[in-house]
Each structure stands twice: as C-alpha cells, then as structure tokens.
N, C-alpha and C positions, 0 to 999 in steps of 0.2 A: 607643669614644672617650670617654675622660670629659675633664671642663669642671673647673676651678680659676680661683678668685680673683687678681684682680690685686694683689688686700692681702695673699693666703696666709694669711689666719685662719680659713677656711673647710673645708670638705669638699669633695675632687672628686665630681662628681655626673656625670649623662648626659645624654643629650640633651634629653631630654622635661623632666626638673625646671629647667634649665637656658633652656628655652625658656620655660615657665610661670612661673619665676620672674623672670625680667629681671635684678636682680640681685641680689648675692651677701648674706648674712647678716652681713656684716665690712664692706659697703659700695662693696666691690669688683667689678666688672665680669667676667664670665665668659671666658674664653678655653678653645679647644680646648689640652689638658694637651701635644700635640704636634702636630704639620701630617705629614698624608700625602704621600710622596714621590712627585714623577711624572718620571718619564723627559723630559728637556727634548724628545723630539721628540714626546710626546702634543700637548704644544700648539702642533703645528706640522703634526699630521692631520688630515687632512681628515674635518671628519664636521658635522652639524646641531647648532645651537646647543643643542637642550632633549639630546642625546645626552652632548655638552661637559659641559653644567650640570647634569647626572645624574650624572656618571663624580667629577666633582671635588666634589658634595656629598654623594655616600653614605657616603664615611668616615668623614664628619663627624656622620651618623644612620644608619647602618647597624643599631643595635641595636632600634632601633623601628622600623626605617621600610625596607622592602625595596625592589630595587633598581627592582621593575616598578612597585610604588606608586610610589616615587619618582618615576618616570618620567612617570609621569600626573600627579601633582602639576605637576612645570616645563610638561610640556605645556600644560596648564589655566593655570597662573601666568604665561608668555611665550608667550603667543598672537597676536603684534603685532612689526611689525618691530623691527631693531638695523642701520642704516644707517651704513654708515663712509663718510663722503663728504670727497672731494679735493678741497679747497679753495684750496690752492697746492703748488708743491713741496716735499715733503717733511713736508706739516701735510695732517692728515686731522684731521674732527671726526665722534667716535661720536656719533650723536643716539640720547637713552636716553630722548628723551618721545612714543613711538608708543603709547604702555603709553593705558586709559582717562582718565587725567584730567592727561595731554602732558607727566609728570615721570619722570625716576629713580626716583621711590621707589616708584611701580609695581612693580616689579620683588620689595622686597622685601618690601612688605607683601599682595600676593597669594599668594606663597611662603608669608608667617608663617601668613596667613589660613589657607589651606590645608592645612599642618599641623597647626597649633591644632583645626582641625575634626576631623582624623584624629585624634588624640592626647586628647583633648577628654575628659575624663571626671566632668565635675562643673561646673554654671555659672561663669564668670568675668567679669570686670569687667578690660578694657582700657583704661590709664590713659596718654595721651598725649600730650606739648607739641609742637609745633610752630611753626617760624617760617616758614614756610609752607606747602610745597607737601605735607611728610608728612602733615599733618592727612585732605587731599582724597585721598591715594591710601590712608592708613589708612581713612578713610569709604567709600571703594570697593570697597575690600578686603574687609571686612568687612560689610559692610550684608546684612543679613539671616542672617546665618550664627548658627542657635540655637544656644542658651546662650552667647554672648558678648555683651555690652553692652560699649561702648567710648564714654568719653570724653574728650573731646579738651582741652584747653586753650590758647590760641591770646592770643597779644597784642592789646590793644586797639590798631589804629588805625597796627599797624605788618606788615601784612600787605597785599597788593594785595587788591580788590573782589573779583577773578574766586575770586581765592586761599580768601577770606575764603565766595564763595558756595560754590566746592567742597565746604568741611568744614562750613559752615551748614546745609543745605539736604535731608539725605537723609532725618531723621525717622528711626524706626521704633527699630531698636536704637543709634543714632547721635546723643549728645549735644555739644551743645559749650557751653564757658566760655569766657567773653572776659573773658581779663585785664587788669586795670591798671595795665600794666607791661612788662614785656621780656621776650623766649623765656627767658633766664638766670633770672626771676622762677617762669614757666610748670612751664621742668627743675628747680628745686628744690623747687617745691611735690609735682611728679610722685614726686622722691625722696624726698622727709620719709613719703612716704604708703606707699612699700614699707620705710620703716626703722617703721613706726608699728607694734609688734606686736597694741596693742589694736586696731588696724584690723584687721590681715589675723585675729585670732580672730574679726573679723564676719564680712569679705566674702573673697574669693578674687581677689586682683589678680595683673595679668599688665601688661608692658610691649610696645607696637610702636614705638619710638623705637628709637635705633640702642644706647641701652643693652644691648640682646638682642641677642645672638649669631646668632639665626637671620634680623638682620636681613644681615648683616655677609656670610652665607657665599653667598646667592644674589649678593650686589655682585660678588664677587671675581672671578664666572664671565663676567660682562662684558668683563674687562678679558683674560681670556684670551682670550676670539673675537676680541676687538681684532686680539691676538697675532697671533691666528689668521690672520687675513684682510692684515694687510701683506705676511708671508711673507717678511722683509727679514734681513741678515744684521747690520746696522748696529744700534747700539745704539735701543732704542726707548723714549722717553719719555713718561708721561703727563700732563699737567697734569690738576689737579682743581680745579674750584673748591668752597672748602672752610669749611665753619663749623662744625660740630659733629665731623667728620673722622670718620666713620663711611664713607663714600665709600673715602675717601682709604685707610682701616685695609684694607677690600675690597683693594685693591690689593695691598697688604703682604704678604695672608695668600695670593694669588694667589705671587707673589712664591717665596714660603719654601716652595709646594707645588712649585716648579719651572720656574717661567716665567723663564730668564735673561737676561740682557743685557739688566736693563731699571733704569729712576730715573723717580722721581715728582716735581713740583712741587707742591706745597701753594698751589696761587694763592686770595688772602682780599682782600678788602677794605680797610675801614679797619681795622675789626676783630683788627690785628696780631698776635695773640697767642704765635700758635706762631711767623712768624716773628722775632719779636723773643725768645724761647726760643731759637733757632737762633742767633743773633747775639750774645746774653750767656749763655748757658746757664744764666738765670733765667726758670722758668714762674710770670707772676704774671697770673691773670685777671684782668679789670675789667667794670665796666661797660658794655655793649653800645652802641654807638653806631648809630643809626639810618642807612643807606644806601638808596642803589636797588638795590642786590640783595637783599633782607632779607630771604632767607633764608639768608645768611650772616652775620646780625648776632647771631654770639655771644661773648658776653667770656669764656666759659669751658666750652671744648669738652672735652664726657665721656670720646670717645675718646682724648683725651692720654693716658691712665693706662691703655691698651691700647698705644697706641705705643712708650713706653717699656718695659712689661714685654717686649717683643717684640725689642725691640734691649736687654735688662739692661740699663733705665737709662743706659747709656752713649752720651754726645750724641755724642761722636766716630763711632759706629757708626751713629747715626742721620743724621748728617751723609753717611754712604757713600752711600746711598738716595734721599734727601731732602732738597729745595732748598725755601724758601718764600719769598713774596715779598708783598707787600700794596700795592692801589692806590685812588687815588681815587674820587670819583663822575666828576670832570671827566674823569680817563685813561679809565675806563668807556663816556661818552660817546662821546668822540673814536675808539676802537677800534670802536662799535658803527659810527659812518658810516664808517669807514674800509673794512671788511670789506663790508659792502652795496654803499660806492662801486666799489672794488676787486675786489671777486671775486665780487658780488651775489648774496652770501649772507650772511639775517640773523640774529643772533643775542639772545639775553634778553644781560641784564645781570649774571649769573653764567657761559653760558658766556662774555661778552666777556673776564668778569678772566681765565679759563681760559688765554684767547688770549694775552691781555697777560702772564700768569705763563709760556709757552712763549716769547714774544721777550725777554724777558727770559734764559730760559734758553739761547735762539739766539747772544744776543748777546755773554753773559756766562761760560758754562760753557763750550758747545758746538755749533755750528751742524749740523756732520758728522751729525744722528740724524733717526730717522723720530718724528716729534712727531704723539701723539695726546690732543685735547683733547676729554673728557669733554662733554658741550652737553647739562643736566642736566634742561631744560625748553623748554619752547616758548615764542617770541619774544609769541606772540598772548597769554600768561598776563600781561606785562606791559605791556598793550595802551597805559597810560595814560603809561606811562614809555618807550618805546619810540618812539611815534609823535612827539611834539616832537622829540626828537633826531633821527630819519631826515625830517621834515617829510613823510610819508607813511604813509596807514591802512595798517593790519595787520589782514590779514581774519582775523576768527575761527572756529575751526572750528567744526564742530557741535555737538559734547557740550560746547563751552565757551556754545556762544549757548545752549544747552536749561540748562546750570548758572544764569545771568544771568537767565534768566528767572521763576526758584525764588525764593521768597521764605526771607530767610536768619530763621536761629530758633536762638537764642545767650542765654545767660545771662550777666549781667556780676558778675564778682566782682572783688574789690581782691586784689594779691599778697600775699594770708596765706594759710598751712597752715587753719586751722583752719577757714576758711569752705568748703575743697576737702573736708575730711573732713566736715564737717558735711553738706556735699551728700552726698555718697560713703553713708552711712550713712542718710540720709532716701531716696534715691530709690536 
C-alpha cells in the first residue's frame, strides 16, 4: 500500500514514513493511493471486533506490520467495550468512550501509540493540538512509551477542567502548552513546525492529530461493527459530531472499502463551516467560535482536503454521501434534557449535536433508515456544563476523580510559531 498527497507534489511513500511523518512535504495530507475491497457481506459476519479491526487494517500496513502482530496490536489498543445502545426506534447510539480517558480518540491514539513503538527506530518528538479530548487520550497513549516525547498544545481557557486535567497531569515523557488562543491557533503552530526544514534537521517530529493517516484507519473500523451489529437491510446512517472531521473522513474510507447502503451527517455546532461549503459550494474557514462543545470549535477543519480528494473535488458527489447541519448552544441544551427526560439517557454536548444532526435528517431527508449516532465521550467529562441543564449531578467515574485530583503542570505561550520552536529546540 503506498500513501500520496492530497496536493500531488509529493512522493508516494508507505506506511511507516507516512506514519512518522504526519504530513506530506507539498503540505498536503496523506491518503492510502487506493481503498482495499471487501465483499459487502464481510461486514455483515459474524466475528470479534479486534478480528474486524485486523482484517480491514492490514492492507493498509501489510508491508511492515504482519497480520499476527497486527493482531496484538488492536488486541492491546481496544481492550474496553463498544456498546451500540437502543435508545428509541430506529436510533441506536455507539458509545466510543469505554477507551481510558471516556473519549473516541482512545481508540486511535493507542493504535498510533502502538505502532510507532513497533516501527520506532530513532527518538522522536510528538507534536500535538487539541481542542480537547485528543490531548488526554494522546497523554495516555503514549506516557511512558521510550523514545517518544510528545507535546501537546491545547487552548487557553477554552477546554473543560477535567479535559484540561487529563493532558496536564501525566509528567514523565508528556509536556503540555497552553495557548493563547484557539485549537485553529494551537493546528497551525503544529503545522508551520513540520513545514520548518531547519527544525526537523534538529529534531525528529512526528504527528498524533487526525493529520496522520494511522489516526483515520483504526476510526473507520468502528463504524463497521456498527454495521455489524444492526444487521438491517434499510439504509443505515451515521451522524458524527464533527470539528476537525477526522471521525467523519473514518467513515468515508469505511464506506469506499465496502460498507453499502450507507450516508453520513456531519453534525457541528456553530462552527458551520463544512455545512455552509454544502449549501454554496464555497469552503471559507474562519475564526473559531467558542461553544459548549469545544471540542468541536474549529473554523478550519484539516480533514476537508481529504474529503474532497476522495470524492475529485466534486461537491455534487459529495453531496451523494454527505448531509451537514450546525446548531446552537441553546438547541444543544434542549436535546440534552429532552433525551434524559424521554429515554433517560444522557449524553455530553457533542454526542447531543450528533442527535439533533440525525432528526434533522429524520425529518428532512429520510425517516425510513436505521440512524447510528456516534456518542464521542462521556457525559461526566462535561461535568460543569452538563449538570445546570439536566439540574442533576453526574457521577464521575474513577479514572476521571484520580485525574482531578493531579495537580495540572502546563506552560503558557502566546499563539506564535516562534515561541513553539524555540521551546521545541531548548528542551
């Protein structure tokens, strides 16, 4: 399998450089050069999820990475439930935060972890942004695993406490920066620092943001168990709630290996970006706006320029696939008590938009399908936003009361390049 640029100024490469570098030389984003085909009724067999998530990501590292390693790898990296629960008819929500630190991104940064260790052949320095919950499942992932240092970079003051304690707190090989500024601030300092060539002739950087490809391939296997587990013959939808669209892209490439009869929603915030892309078919980022989901506040998501390569650029074709939709804080609210009152079950404030991007598509596209809404973390992560709206505590689990009780340890820098690399090269 080799990897090509989404600019095409580049070299196709393999998996390993591809992993280690995050990205492309031309600035562009790596993608697999083509998607392995699978038989529409693989994902429709009966078998264990780390067997699934083996089968669909060896093609993808085959060259380095054999099929039994492999195999111990996902074993090691999804050691923790994937619960598809029935919440009304016809609406089921995956919950993907059983993982250590009760997010999604579990999933794909114990996978990166875990390769990178295998593959690993010279110290590197992991360079990270996060608007929220990546930070803590990157620090988890990776905490103590030698020769890799990883630093994070994380918005001031636009992250939840718990959030902020997860990626503060672990010490050892695990730094963090707190910005003065916005996740869109955080991913561009991250990028100027892999376009710096006089940096990387010091040090050896690597990426676990959804910029890397090996974050993208363990997502996708999620959305097949999904598959898996309705068994329906009706079309099946996913809603995602969405801000950098590295989730979402998961899907896609799920999608194009063979999963059919299926559409995705892109549910966002206020943060409209992509779907107002959809609606004028002009992609113009902006400036992030701050919400209660904030780990969806981004004005300028990386994976757009994976999306489009993947449908040629052409919004009509993307439009085949692909609904998106953007909501309030107050709609956000109102869905979070409605679902607690109603089916007394609760959700954070990302999978809420999730929800509300699926009645939107109930009401609007197609009511007739089996609707599975992504639920990307745990309700108790946004313990402080959460509980005024249901007017009731949210108990926290354990490894979030032993996080809260760590004392957080952060450096504060202003949004400029030059203070990240000056760090980067002193310590």
């Amino acid at each position: 399998m080799k990897y090509i640029s989404t600019n095409q100024q580049s070299d196709a490469i393999g998996f390993r450089e591809a992993l280690f570098k995050g990205l492309a030389p031309d600035k562009g984003l790596y993608l697999p050069k083509n998607f392995p085909q699978f038989d529409p009724e693989f994902f429709k067999t009966k078998m264990t999820y780390v067997e699934l998530a083996s089968q669909m990501i060896h093609p993808f590292v085959s060259e380095y990475i054999s099929f039994g390693k492999l195999k111990e790898i996902c074993s090691k990296s999804f050691s923790f439930d994937l619960p598809l629960i029935k919440i009304k008819n016809n609406l089921h929500v995956l919950e993907l935060f059983h993982g250590p630190t009760l997010a999604f991104k579990d999933f794909a940064a114990r996978f990166m972890a875990r390769c990178m260790q295998y593959l690993l052949e010279k110290d590197i320095t992991i360079l990270v942004a996060t608007s929220g919950d990546t930070g803590g499942a990157v620090a988890n992932g990776f905490f103590g695993v030698d020769g890799i240092r990883v630093i994070i970079l994380y918005p001031s003051k636009r992250v939840s406490q718990i959030q902020e304690k997860q990626l503060t707190t672990y010490g050892g090989n695990i730094f963090a920066l707190e910005v003065e500024g916005n996740f869109d601030d955080c991913q561009k300092m991250v990028k100027e620092a892999f376009l710096d060539k006089s940096l990387r002739g010091k040090i050896s950087l690597g990426s676990a943001n959804s910029i890397n490809i090996a974050r993208l391939l363990p997502q996708s296997t999620y959305y097949a168990w999904a598959y898996n587990q309705i068994k329906t013959n009706i079309e099946v939808v996913f809603s995602i709630p969405s801000g950098n669209f590295g989730n979402l892209t998961g899907g896609i490439i799920a999608k194009r290996m063979g999963m059919i009869n299926t559409k995705f929603i892109a549910s966002t915030n206020t943060n409209n970006v992509f779907s107002r892309y959809l609606n004028t078919g002009n992609f113009a980022p902006v400036t992030s706006k701050k919400t209660i989901s904030n780990a969806m506040d981004v004005g300028k998501p990386s994976n757009f320029e994976r999306l489009l390569k993947m449908y040629d650029g052409d919004i009509n074709k993307i439009k085949t696939d692909l609904f998106s939709w953007s909501f309030s804080d107050n709609k956000t609210e109102i869905i979070i008590r409605e679902i607690e009152n109603n089916c007394n079950y609760l959700v954070d404030p990302h999978t809420a938009i999730g929800i509300l991007g699926m009645n939107k598509f109930k009401e609007n596209i197609n009511k007739n399908n089996m609707g599975i809404v992504l639920a990307t973390a745990h309700p108790a992560k946004f313990q402080d936003i959460v509980e005024p709206i249901i007017k009731k505590s949210v108990q926290l689990p354990d490894q979030l009361k032993k996080a809260m009780e760590k004392e957080k340890n952060s450096i504060v820098i202003p949004p400029n390049y030059s203070f990240l690399r000056d760090y980067l090269i002193q310590y």
